[in-house]
VOBA-449152 format. One record per residue (C-alpha): residue number from 1; residue in three letters; x, y, z. Coordinates in pm, 1 decimal, padded with zeros to 6 digits, always signed. Last residue first. Layout:
BEGIN
n;res;xx;yy;zz
NUM;ALA;X;Y;Z
...
This chain:
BEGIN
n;res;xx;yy;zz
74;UNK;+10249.3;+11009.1;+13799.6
73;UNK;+10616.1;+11113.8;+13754.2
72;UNK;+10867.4;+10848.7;+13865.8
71;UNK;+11139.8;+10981.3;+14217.9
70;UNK;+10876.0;+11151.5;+14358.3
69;UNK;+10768.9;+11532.2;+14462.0
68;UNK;+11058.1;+11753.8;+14534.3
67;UNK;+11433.9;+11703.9;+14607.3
66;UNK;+11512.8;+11968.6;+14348.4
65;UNK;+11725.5;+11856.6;+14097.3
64;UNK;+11648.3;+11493.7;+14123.8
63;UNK;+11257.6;+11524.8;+14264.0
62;UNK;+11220.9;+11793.8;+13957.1
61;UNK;+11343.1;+11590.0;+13741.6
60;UNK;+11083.5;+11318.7;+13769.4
59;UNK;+11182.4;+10992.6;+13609.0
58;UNK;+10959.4;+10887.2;+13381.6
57;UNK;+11214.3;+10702.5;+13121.1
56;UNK;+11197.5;+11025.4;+12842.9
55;UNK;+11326.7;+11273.7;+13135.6
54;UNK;+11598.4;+11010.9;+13223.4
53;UNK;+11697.9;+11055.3;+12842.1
52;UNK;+11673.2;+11408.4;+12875.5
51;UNK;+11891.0;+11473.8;+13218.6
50;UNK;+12153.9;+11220.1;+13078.0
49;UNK;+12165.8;+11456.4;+12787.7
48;UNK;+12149.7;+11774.1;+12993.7
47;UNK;+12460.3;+11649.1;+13132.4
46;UNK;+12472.9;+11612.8;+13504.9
45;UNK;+12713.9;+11854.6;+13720.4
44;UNK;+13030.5;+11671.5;+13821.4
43;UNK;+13207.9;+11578.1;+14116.4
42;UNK;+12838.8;+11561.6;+14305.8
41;UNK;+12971.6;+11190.4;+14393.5
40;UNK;+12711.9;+11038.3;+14198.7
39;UNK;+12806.3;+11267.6;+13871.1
38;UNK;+13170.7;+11153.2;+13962.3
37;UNK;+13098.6;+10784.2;+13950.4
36;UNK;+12893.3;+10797.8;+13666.3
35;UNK;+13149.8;+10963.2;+13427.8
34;UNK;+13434.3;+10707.1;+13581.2
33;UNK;+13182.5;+10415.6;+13430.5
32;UNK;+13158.0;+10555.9;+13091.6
31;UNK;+12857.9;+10767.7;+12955.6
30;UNK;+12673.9;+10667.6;+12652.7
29;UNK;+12311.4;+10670.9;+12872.1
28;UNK;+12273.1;+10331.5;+12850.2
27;UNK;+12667.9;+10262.4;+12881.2
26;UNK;+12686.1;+10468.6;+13188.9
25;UNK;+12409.0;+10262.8;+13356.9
24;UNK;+12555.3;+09931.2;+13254.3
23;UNK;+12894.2;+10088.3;+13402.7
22;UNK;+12775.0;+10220.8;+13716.4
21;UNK;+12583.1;+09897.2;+13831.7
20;UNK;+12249.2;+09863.8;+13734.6
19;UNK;+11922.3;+09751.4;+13925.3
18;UNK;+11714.2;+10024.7;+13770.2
17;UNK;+11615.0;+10123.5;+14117.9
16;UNK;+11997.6;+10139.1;+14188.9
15;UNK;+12029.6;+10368.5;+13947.9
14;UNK;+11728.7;+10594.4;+14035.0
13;UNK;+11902.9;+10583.8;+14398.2
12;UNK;+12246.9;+10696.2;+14252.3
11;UNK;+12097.5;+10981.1;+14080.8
10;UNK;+11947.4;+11076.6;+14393.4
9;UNK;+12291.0;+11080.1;+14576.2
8;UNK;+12407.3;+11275.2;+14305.4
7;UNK;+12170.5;+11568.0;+14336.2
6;UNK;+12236.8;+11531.4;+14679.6
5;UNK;+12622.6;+11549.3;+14620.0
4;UNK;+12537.6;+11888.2;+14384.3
3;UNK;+12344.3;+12058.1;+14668.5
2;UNK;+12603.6;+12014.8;+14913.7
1;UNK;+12595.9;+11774.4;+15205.4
């Protein structure tokens, strides 16, 4: 798996811990459905906004980009 389907793979796992399908995700973040899909699929690199606004919930970045530490900061 390359880097960018990880990435998306992780994505995908802090929107399933949100309990949200693709297009109640999308829509909190002002992305559609199809713009989801593809970022979970590794289509797509992630939009620094998404990357902010997941910053402001407490999700780690560095365990999205990276694969390191936890999915919610401490």
């Amino acid at each position: 798996m390359n880097q960018q389907a990880e990435i998306g793979s992780r994505l995908k796992q802090i929107r399933e811990h949100l309990e949200e399908t693709q297009t109640v995700f999308g829509e909190r973040f002002d992305c559609s459905r199809d713009d989801i899909a593809n970022y979970e699929r590794g289509l797509c690199d992630l939009p620094d906004k998404l990357l902010a606004a997941l910053d402001r919930l407490g999700f780690n970045l560095r365990w999205l980009l990276n694969n390191d530490g936890a999915m919610i900061r401490d």
